[in-house]
N, C-alpha and C positions, 0 to 999 in steps of 0.2 A: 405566389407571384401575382401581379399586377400590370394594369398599364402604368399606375405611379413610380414603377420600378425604372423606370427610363425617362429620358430626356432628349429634347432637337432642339435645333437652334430654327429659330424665326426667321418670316422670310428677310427681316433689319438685322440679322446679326447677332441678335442674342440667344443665351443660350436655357433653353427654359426645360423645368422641370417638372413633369406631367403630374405630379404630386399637387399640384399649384390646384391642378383641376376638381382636388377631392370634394367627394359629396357630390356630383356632378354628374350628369348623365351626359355621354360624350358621341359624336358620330365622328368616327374619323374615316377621311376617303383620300383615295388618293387621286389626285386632279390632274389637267391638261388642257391647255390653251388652244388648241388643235386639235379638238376631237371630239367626231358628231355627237359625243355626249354632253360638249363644255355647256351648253344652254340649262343644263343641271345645275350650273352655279347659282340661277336665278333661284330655283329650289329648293337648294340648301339655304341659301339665303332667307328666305322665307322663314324657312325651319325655324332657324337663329334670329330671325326677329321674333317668332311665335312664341317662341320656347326661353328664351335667354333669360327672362324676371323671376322662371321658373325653375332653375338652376341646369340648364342644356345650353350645351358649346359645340360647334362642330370647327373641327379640326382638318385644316388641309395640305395636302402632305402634295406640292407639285413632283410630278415623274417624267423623265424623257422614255422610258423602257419599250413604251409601246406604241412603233409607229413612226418615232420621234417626233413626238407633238406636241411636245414643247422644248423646244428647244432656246426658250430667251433666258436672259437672265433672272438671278430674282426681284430686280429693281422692275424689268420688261413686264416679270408675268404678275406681280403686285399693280403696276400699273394697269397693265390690260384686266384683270377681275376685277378693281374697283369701277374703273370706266366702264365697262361694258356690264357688268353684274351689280356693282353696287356691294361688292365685297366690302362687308365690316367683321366676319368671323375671322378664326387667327390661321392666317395662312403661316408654311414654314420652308425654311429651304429645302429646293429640292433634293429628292431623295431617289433609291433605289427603293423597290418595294419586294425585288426577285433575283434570284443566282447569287453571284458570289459578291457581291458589296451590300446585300440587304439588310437596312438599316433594322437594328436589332428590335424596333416595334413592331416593324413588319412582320419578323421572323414571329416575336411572339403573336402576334394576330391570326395571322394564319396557323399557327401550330393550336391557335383555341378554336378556333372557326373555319373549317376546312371547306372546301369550295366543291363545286361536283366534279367528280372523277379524278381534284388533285385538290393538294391546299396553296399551289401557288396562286400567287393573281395574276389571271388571264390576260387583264386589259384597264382603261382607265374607268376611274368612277366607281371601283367595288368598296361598300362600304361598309364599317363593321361599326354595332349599337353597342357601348359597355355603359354598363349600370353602377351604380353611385360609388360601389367598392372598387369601384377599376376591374370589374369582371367582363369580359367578352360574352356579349350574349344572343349576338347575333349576325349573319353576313351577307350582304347582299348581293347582287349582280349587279355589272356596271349598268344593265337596261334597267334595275329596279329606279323607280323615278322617285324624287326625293320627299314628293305629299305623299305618298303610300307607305312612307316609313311613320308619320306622325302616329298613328293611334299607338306603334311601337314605343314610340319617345313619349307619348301621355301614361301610359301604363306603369314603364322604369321612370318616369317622375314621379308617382302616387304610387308608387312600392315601396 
């Protein structure tokens, strides 16, 4: 199994299939418009300008779960990360990432890359690094800040 094994639908409506992404070194995080970590979006961003020619995409999966903070639409919180962030990576609708509606990348996410002390996700902004095969290879804390993953993302691009 894989992440190419699944599919989400965008934060527009469509329904897209993570297969699209192969060969590809991917960061998927789960986001929120409301929450002292949202200023990470500048940083992922980042990421995704640095990295994008070089085949890395990061993936954003908005959550209410925690907190509620985000609570707008997907039209709302598309607008608000472009404005405020300069969001051009692919955001998607949002999602549960825990408990009983957990959209089934989540589940596998976490079930490859277990968090401390649990494998749910704590909070917003945990993010996991998968390498070209769609393999889970690594998980962050919503505090890990999004430049201290690059030498990660330069390595699974030259591997």
């Amino acid at each position: 199994m894989s992440v190419y094994d699944f599919s989400a639908t965008t934060i527009d409506g469509t329904e897209k299939s993570l297969a699209d992404y192969k060969e590809k070194v991917l960061l998927i995080v789960n986001t929120a418009s409301e929450c002292g970590f949202t200023p990470q979006l500048e940083g992922l961003q980042n990421l995704f300008d640095t990295y994008k020619d070089k085949g890395f995409e990061v993936l954003g999966f908005p959550c209410n779960q925690f907190g509620s903070q985000d609570p707008g639409s997907n039209e709302e919180i598309q607008s608000f990360c472009q404005k405020n962030y300069g969001v051009t990576f692919q955001m998607f609708s949002k999602v549960d990432v825990k408990g009983e509606n957990v959209h089934p990348l989540f589940n596998y996410l976490t079930h490859e890359a277990k968090g401390l002390l649990t494998k749910e996700i704590k909070w917003n902004f945990t993010k996991f690094l998968v390498d070209k095969n769609g393999q889970v290879i690594d998980r962050y804390a919503p505090q890990t800040k999004p430049e201290t993953i690059a030498n990660d993302i330069e390595k699974s691009l030259n591997s």
